[in-house]
N, C-alpha and C positions, 0 to 999 in steps of 0.2 A: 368694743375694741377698735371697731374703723372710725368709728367718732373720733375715738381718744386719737387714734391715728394724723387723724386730718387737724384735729385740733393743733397737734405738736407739729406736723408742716406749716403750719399758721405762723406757731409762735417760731421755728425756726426760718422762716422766711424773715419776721422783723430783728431777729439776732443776725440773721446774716447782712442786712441794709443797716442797721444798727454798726456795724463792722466797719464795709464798707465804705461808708459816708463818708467823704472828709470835709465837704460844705456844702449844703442844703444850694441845688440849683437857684439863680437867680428869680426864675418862672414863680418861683413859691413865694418869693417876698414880695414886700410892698416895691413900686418903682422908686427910684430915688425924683423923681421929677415928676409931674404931671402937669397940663395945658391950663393955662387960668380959664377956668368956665366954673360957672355957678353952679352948686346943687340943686338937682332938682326933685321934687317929690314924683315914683314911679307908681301911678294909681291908673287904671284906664280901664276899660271894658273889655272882656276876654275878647281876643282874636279868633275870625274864621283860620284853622289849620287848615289851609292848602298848603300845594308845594313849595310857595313862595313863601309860606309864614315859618314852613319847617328848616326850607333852605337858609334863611337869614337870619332864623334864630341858632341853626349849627355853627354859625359865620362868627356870629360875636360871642358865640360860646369858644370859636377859637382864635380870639383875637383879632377876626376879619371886620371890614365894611360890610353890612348889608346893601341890599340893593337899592340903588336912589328909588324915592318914592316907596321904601319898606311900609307897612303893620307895626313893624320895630323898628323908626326912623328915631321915634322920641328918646328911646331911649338908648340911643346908640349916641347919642353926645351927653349924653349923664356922667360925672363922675366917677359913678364905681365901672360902667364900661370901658370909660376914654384909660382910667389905671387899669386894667383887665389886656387892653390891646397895647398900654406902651408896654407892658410887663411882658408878654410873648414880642411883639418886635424885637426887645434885646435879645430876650433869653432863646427864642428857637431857632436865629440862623445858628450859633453855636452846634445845638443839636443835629440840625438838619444838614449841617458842610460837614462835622464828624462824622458821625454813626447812620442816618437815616439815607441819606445820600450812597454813602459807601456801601451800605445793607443791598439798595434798591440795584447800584451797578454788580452787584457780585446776583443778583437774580435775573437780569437780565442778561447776565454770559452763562451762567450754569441751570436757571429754571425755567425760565421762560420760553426758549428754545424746545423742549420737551412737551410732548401734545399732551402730557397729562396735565402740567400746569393750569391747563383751561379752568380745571374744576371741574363738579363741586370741588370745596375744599375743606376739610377736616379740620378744626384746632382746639382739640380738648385742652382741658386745664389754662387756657387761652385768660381767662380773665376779660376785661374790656381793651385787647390789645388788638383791635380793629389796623393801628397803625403797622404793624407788621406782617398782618397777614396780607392789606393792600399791597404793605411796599414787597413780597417777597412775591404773594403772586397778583401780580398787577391787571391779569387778562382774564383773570373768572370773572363767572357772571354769578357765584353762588357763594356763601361761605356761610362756615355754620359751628360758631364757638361756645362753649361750654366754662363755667368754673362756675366756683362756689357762692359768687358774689350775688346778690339781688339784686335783681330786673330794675324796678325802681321805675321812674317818668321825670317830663321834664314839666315844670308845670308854665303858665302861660307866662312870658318874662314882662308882658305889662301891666300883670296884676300885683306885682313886688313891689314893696318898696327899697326906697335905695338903699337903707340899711339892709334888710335882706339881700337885696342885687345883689349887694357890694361880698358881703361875707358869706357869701355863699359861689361866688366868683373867685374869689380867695379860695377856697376850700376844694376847688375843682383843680386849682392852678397845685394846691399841694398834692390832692390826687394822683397828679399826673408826673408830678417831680422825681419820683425812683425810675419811672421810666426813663425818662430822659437820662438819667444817673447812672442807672442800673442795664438800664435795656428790658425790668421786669416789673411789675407791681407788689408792692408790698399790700398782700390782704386785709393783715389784719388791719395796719394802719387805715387801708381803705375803710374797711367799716366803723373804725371811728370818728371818718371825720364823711360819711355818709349822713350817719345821727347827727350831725350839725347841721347837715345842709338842704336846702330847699330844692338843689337836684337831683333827690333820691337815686341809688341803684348806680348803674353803670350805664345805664341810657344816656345823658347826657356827655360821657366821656366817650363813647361808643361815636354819636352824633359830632362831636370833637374833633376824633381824628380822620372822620370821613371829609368834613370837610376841609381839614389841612391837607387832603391827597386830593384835593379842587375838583370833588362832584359837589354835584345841585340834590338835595336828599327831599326826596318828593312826601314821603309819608313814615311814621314809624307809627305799627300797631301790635300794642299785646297781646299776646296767643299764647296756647299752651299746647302741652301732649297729651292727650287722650288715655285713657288704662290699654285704649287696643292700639294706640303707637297711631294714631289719625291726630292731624295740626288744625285747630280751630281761632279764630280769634275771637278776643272777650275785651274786658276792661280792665285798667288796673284796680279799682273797687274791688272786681274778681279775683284777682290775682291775690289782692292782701288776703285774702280769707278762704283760700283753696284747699277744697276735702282733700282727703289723700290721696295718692296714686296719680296728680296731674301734675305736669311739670310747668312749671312758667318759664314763658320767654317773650323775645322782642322779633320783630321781623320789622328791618330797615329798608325801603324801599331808593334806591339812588342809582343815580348817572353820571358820564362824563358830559361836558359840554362837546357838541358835534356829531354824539353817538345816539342812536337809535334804540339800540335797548338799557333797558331794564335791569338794573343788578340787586340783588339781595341780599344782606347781611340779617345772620339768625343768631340770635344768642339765648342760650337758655343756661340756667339754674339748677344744676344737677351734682349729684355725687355719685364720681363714676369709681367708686370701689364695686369687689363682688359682692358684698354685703346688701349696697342699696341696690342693683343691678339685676339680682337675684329675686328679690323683692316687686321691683318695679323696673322690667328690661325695656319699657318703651320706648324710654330715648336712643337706645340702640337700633329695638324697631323703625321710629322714623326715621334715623338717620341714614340705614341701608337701602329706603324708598328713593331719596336723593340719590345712590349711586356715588360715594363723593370719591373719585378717581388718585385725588393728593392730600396728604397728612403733614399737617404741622406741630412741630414740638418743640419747646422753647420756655427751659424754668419751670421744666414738670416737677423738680423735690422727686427725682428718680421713684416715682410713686410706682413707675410699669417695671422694675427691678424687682420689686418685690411679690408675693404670691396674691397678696387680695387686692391686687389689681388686675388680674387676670384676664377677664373678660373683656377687658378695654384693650387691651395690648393685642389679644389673639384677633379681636372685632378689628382693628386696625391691618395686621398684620394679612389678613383674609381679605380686604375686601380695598382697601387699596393700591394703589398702581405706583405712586412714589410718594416717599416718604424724605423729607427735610426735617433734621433736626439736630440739637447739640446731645450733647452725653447724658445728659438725664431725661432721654426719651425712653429710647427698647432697647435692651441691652445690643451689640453685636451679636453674640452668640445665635439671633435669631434670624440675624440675614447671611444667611451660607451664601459664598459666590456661584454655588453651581444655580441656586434660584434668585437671584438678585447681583445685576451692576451693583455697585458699588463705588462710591468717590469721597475725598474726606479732605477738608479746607481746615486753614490755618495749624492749631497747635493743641498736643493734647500730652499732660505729664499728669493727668490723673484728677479728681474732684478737688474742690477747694476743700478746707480742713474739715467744714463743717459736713460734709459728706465722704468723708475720705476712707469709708466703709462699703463705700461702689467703685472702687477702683475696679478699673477691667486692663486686664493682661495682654488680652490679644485685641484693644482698640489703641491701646499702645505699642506693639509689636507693626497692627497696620499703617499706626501716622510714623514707624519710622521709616516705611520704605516709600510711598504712594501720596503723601500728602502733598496739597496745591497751598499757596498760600493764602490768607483770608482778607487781612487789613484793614478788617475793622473791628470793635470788640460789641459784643455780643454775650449774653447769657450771664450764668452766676460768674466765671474767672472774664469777665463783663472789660478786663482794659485790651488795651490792644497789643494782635502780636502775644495774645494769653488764649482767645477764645480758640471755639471749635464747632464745626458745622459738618454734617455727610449728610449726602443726597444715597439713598438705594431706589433702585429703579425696579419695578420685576421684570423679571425676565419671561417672553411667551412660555404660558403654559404649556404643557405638553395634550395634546389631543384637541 
């Protein structure tokens, strides 16, 4: 039944972008112009991965320069690159002066201020949305996201050739286009155009947005969870062929320029109903090792509304300190004021149609006396001046 479940959030995720849409972002097409340079054939000898090979390959994964004197020099004047970076030149300042911009200042007056922001940081059902959990909490050193999607790798970008490069940079650039659009990822379409592409999983959309929030990403290695909730690393050879009971995921190693430490991005591969939970609760285990202090939530498909999500909502509700999210995160009914602040931005007249079965009475009763305004849009009612966001904070325990 939780299959079928999850199945039908799938298909109902690409009915709702389907909706939605009224033009496919610029990001996803071809450019209308590109630089007269020659093709070249991309054939070389695997690169040593250090820092510098991982940084400069996240770089032109996002439309960036690599570093003069790259590993990846050759093929950062190739064709399918040089259309890869005019194609984000047009298409992200749009992005970035709308919605990513305006996300990151409304975090820096209402979340960042708050010592639990630091992290760890929580963001189930998260998908490869690296880019908002940087922009909302921008001062952790830890984060650690979950969905349904596969791990995946990025494989060496000198041993491609340009046909590959090319379509398979195309493919990445659609990946990312609901976001930009939406503010969410369309799954299933993800996995379709996964099977096309040479950069398997979410790894390299992960790698993507870290570098568009201007770290240097020193290493990514695949790991898993253990049956007793312990974090190992392995390989992705491993990962494709994993007995049961182990969870795969990625740990992102990165930094800011100037900064000293170390930050880490985790994503793993899980279904967090009570079904698989109950079965195999390790990733619950290791995630309560971390301590993760802040919760994000954002185009959950109101999965923690309902009962077989249970474990994930209660695991949240226990063991962090503030929670950030729109309406299909935890119902209200579970943040009473006498144990939780409470604050609640922009605008809320109920789910869009396609969930309009989670109406909640008294999250509309509180956006009409207490709410601040948001200004930017966000989540599934995604335009502006529609969205909805609340911060609950706990309140000290008692003893």
């Amino acid at each position: 039944m939780i299959s079928s479940l999850i199945l039908c959030i799938s298909a109902l995720h690409a009915s709702l972008a389907a909706a939605l849409l009224l033009a496919a972002p610029a990001l996803a097409q071809a450019p209308l112009s590109t630089p007269a340079i020659t093709a070249a054939p991309v054939t070389s000898p695997p690169a040593v991965r250090n820092a510098a090979w991982w940084t400069d390959a996240s770089r032109i994964l996002a439309g960036q320069l690599p570093e003069a004197g790259s590993a990846l020099s050759k093929i950062a004047n190739t064709m399918a690159v040089l259309q890869h970076r005019d194609a984000f030149q047009r298409s992200w300042p749009p992005f970035d002066t709308t919605r990513l911009k305006p996300a990151m200042k409304f975090a820096q007056d209402e979340i960042v201020p708050r010592p639990q922001a630091v992290g760890p940081v929580f963001y189930p059902f998260s998908g490869p949305d690296a880019l908002y959990a940087l922009g909302m909490f921008p001062n952790a050193s830890t984060y650690v996201l979950m969905g349904l999607e596969p791990v995946g790798e990025l494989p060496d970008l000198n041993t491609l050739t340009e046909a590959d490069l090319s379509n398979s940079l195309t493919e990445l650039r659609a990946s990312i286009a609901s976001i930009q659009s939406f503010s969410f990822f369309r799954t299933r379409e993800m996995h379709a155009q996964f099977s096309r592409n040479q950069f398997s999983g979410v790894t390299p959309i992960l790698l993507l947005f870290i570098a568009r929030h201007g770290f240097a990403v020193h290493r990514a290695d695949p790991i898993l969870i253990e049956p007793d909730g312990s974090l190992r690393e392995t390989t992705p050879a491993v990962q494709r062929a994993l007995p049961e009971g182990r969870v795969p995921g990625l740990r992102i190693t990165f930094s800011k320029s100037g900064e000293k430490r170390l930050r880490s991005m985790y994503y793993f591969k899980v279904d967090l109903s009570d079904n698989s939970l109950t079965a195999a609760p390790q990733p619950l285990t290791w995630i309560a090792s971390t301590a993760p202090r802040a919760t994000y939530l954002k185009s959950a498909s109101y999965l923690m509304h309902a009962p077989q999500f249970s474990q994930i909502r209660d695991f949240i509700l226990e063991k962090t300190e503030l929670i950030l999210q729109d309406d299909s995160g935890i119902p209200l009914r579970h943040f009473s004021s006498e144990h939780w602040d409470r604050a609640f931005f922009g605008t809320y007249d109920g789910p869009i149609r396609l969930f309009a079965n989670r109406f909640q009475k008294d999250l509309l009763d509180a956006y009409g006396t207490t709410a601040k305004p948001l200004g930017f849009g966000i989540g599934y009612d995604h335009q502006d001046k529609a969205s909805n966001l609340q911060r609950f904070i706990r309140k000290r325990r008692a003893g």
